[in-house]
N, C-alpha and C positions, 0 to 999 in steps of 0.2 A: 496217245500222247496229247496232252494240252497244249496248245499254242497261249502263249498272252499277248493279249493286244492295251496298247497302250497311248492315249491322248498325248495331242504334244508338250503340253505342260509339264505333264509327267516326266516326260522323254528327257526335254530342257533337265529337270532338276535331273533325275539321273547324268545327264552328261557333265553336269556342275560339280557332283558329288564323286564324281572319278576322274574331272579333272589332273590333277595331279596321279594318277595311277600310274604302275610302271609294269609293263610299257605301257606306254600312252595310249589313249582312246584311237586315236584316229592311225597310231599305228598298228593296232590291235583290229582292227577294221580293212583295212588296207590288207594285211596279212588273209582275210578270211577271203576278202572276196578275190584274190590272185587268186588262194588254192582254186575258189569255182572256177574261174577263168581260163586257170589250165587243165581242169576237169572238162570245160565247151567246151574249148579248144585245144586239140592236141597236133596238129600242125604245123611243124616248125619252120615249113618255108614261104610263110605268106604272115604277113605283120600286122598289130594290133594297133588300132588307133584308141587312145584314152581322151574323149574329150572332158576340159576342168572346166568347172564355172567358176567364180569368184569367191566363196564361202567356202566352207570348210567340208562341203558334198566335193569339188574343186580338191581340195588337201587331200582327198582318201584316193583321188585319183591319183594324183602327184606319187603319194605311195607307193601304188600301186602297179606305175608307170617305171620307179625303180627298182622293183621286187621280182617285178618279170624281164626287167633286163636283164637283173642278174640271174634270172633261171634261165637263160640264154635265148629270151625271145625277144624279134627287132620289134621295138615300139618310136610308133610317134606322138606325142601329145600336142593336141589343141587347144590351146588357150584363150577363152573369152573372158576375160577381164583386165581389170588395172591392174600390176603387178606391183606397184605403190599402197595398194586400198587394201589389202589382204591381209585378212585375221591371223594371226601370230602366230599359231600351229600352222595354217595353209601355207604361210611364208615360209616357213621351216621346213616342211615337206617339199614345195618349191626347191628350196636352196639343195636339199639333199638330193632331187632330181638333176639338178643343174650340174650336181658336183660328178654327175654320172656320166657328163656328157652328150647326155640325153640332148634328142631333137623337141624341140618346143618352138607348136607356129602359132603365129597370130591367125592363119586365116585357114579354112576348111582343106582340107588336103584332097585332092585325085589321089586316086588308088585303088589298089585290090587289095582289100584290107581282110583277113578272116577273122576277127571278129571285133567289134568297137563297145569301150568302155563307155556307159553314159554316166559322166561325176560332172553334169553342166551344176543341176540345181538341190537340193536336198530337201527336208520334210517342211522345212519354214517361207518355204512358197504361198502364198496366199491369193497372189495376184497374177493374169495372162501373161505368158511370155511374148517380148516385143525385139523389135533391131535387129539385131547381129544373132543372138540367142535365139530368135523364134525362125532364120534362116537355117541354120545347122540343126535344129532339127529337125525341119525338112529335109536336111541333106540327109542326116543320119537315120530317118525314115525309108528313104530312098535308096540308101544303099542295100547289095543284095549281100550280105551275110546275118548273120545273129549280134541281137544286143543285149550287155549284160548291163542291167540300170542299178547303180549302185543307192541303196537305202530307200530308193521310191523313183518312179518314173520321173524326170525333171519335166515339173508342167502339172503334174497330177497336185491334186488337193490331197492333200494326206490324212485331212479328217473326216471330210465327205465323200472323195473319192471323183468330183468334178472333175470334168477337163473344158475348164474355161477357155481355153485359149491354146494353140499345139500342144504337145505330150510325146514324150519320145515313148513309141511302140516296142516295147522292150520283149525281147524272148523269155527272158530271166532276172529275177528281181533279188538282191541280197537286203533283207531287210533285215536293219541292224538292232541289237537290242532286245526290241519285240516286234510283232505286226502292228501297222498302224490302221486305222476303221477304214481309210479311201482304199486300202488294197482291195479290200473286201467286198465292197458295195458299191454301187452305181456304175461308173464307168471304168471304177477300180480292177476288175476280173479280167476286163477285157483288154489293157493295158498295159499289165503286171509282166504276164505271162507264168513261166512255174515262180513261185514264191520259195525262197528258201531262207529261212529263219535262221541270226545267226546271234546267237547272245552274247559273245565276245568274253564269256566267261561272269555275266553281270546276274546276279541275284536278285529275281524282281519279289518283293515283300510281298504286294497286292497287286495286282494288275487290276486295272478300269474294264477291262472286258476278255472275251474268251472267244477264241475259233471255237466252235462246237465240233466233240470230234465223241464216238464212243465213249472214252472215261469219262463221257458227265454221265451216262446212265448203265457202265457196266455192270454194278451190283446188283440192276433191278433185271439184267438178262439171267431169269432163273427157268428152267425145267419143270414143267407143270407136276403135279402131282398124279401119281397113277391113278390115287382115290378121290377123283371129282368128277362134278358135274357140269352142264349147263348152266345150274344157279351158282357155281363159281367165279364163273366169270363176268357178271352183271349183265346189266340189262342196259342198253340204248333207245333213246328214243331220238329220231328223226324229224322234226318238225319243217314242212315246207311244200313244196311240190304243189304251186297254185298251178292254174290249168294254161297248158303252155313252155310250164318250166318243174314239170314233174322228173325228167332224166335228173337234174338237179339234186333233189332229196332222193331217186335211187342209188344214184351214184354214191354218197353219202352212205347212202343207208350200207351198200354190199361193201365199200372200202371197210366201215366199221365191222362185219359181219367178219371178213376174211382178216382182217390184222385181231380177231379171236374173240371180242364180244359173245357172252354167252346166247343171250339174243339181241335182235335188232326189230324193235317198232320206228317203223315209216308213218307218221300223222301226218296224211295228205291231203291239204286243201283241195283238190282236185281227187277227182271221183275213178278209182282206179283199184280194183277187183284184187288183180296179183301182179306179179312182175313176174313175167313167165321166163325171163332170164333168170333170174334169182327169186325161185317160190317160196326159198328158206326165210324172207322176210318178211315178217307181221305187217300187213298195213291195215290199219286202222283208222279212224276217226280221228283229228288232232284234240280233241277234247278229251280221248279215252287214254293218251299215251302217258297222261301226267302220274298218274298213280302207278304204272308199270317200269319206269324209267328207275334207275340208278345215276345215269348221267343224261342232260337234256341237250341236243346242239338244235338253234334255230336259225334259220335262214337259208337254206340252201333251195331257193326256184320260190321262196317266200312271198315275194310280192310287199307291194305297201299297200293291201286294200284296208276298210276295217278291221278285218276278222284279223289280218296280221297284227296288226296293233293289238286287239284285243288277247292271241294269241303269246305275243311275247311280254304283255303285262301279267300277266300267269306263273309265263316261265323265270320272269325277274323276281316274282314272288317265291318259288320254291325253293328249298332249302337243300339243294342238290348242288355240284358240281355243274356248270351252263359254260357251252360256248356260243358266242354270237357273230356269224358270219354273215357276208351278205346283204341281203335286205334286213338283216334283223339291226346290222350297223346302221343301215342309213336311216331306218324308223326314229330309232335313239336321237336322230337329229332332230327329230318335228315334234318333239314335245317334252318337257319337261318332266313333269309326274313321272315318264320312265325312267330320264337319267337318276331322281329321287328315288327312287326304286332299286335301281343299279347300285346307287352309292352306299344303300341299308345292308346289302349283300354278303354276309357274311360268309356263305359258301365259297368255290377259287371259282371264278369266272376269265374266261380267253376272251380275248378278241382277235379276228383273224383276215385284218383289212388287209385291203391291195391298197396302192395310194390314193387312188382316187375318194375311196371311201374312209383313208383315214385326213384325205386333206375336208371331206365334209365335216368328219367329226371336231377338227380341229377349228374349222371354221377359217381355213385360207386357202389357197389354189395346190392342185398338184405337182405344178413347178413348185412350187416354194418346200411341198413334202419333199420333193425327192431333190433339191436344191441340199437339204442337210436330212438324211433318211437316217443316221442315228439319233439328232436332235427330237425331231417326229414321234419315233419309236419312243422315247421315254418322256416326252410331254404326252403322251398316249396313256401311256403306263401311269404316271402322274396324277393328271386328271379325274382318271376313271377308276383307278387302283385296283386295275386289273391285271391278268397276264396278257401279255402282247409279241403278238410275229402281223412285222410289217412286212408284206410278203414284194418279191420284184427279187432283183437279183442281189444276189448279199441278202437275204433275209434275217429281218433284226429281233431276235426276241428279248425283250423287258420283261422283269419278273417284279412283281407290287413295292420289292423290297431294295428295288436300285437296280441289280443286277443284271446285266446283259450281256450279249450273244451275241455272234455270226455265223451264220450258216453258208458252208463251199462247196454244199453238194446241189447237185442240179444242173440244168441245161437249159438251152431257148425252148426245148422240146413244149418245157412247162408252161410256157406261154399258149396256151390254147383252151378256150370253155371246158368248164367243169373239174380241172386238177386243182381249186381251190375247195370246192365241192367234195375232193376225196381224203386232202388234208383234213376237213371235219371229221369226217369220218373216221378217219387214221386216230385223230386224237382222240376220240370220244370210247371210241374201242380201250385203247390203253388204258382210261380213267375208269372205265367198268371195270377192268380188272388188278384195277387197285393200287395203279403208278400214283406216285407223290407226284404233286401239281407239276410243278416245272421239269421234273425230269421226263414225264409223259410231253410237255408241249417237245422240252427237245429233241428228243429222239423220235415224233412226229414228224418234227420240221426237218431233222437230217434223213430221217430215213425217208422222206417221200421226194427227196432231192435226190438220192443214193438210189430209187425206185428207176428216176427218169435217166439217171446215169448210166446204171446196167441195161435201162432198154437200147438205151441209144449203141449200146456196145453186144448189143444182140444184132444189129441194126433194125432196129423199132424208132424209126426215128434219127435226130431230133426233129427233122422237118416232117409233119404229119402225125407226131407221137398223140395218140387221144387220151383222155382223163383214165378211161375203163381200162385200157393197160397197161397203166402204172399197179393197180391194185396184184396183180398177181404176182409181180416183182417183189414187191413190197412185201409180201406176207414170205415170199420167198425168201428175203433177206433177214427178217427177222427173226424167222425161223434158222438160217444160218449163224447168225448171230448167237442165239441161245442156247444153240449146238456146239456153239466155240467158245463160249464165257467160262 
């Protein structure tokens, strides 16, 4: 199932354009998320607080405050706003609260509440929550039941995904419409809680971006052929492993080796005989891989010495499939002649920054990357006219041609040396054996996310998960995969 995700521009004119709808927007909304409401909570003798903010996030609550009365559960609603100032549908939704008899307080209520609505703020938040509103939700942080946050956590940026300033911690998120990018990335995941998409019956033409899920690459999970070979499945080349940071390009190399590359050359700057962990891979000279390779990845334990440089002006040269991780990113910063190289590039070329190396590329601080990490991601893409996964949590891939990505699989696991190191690999493997450019990065990026998932539910992890145990997941699951397509 595709998810769509949707900028709030977008969002705006959709709710302009159904404006008049019958029934109405925000009672169509209101409707959805009671059913989840009384889905959490099935307990009828302990009562539900709905807090409303002032805007029409505020109306969905008012809704929903008299949909579950009428389903016969005691609700109280809290009220932080003018009841004067309030936009013409919240009024109305208001009034048809009020006509219910319903209790509505000005100020935070004591209680044993099982479960509390958060309708404080909605997706047009842009700025810290302050006063009266940044107290409740504290309070509503603090209280010990579940929260279900209607359309976006109030507090959360809903296109970055920041939390500038408090955030209600919500258990469960009704997001209306479509997903919006803060769910997704930075401090979005961890805020949300489950996500549950609710489209209210609405037709989206185009969406601005996609959850990456299976159906971007179920066509290409095909069953090998009985009648092949090794040269079926191309050839990888490894370039990196300066002395010191050789696990680096092994890592690499056996990730590629086991997600089914037919072979894998390791070009080792560093002087290293075999990998008696993994003997199945070639290493060689980095000077002899070029002409053996079908796909080139550089940078993994790379180094910026010369010979890196010299190394990756080679690889910019050839007319192959290239991904650039690594030190092969940050070289691209210290001279010219490569990006002029880079930009001739006719073949698909990745890039596979973490932020720190895509805020070098960009030429600003890593606050400021991961301050707007979809922005990033496709001035990346832009720039270089490359493919891109800007890797952290939410990872974002930009495809040359506009098109962009989030990725929900994954864990803190993946925070730890060398799982970007296996990503190469992951990827480079796929392109040897003849995935279309973006659908190989996808199903990369999800599946070495879906890798650290299952370890972690092996218990492998997340605290202590290493790079090298993701790789056997992974080829696990795609081979699952291809067995069930």
């Amino acid at each position: 199932m595709r998810r769509p995700i949707l900028n709030i521009s977008s969002l705006r004119a959709i709710e302009s354009r159904e404006a008049n709808a019958n029934p109405p927007l925000m009672e169509r909304a209101g409707m959805v998320a009671t059913q989840i409401a009384l889905e959490m909570f099935a307990d009828t003798s302990r009562d539900i607080l709905v807090v409303a903010g002032p805007g029409n996030n505020g109306g969905d609550g008012f809704v929903m405050a008299r949909l579950l009365k009428q389903a016969g559960r005691n609700v109280t609603v809290a009220f932080c706003g003018d009841q004067e100032k309030l936009p013409l549908d919240t009024r109305l939704a208001h009034s048809a609260w009020q006509a219910t008899s319903g209790c509505t307080l000005g100020a935070f209520p004591d209680g044993d509440f099982g479960l509390i609505v958060d309708a404080l703020f909605g997706i047009g938040l842009s700025r810290p929550i302050e006063g009266m509103a940044k107290e409740w939700i504290t309070r509503i942080n603090a209280t010990p039941c579940p929260v279900l946050s209607i359309d976006i956590p109030s507090g959360l940026n809903a296109e970055t995904g920041i939390a500038a300033g408090p955030v209600v911690q919500a258990d469960c998120t009704a997001s209306f419409i479509a997903l919006k990018p803060g769910m997704l990335t930075a401090d979005g995941p961890d805020l949300c809680g489950k996500l549950i998409h609710c489209s209210l019956d609405i037709t989206i033409p185009c969406a601005d971006g996609e959850e990456i899920s299976p159906a971007h690459f179920h066509r290409h999970l095909k069953p090998r052929r009985r009648n092949s070979h090794k040269g079926s499945f191309g050839n990888v080349a490894i370039i990196g492993g300066a002395s010191g940071m050789a696990g680096a390009a092994l890592l690499s190399g056996r990730a590629a080796l086991k997600l089914g590359a037919g072979r894998v050359y390791v070009g080792m700057l560093d002087t290293l005989a075999v990998d008696t962990t993994q003997p199945e891979l070639m290493l060689r000279s980095p000077q002899d891989v070029f002409a053996l390779a079908d796909v080139i990845a550089i940078g993994p334990g790379l180094g910026q010495s010369l010979q890196a440089g010299e190394l990756l002006s080679r690889s910019l040269e050839c007319d192959k499939p290239l991904i650039l991780d690594a030190d092969a990113l940050n070289l691209l910063t210290q001279g010219t002649v490569l990006l002029r190289k880079l930009a001739v590039r006719s073949a698909p070329t990745f890039m596979t920054p973490h932020p720190a190396e895509a805020a070098r590329l960009l030429g600003m601080s890593t606050e400021q990357v991961q301050a707007d990490r979809l922005a990033s991601a496709k001035a990346l893409a832009q720039r270089f006219h490359t493919h891109v996964v800007l890797k952290g949590c939410g990872s974002i891939v930009v495809c040359p041609d506009g098109r962009w990505f989030i990725n929900t699989t994954g864990n803190p696991g993946l925070a730890s040396a060398g799982t970007g190191d296996v990503l190469t690999g992951m990827l480079a493997a796929l392109l040897a054996q003849g995935w279309e450019a973006s659908a190989a990065l996808l199903v990369a990026v999800h599946l070495h996310g879906a890798a650290a998932d299952y370890c972690a539910s092996q218990e492998i992890g997340p605290v202590g998960l290493t790079a090298g145990e993701l790789i056997h997941s992974a080829r696990q699951i795609l081979n699952d995969w291809i067995a069930k397509a």
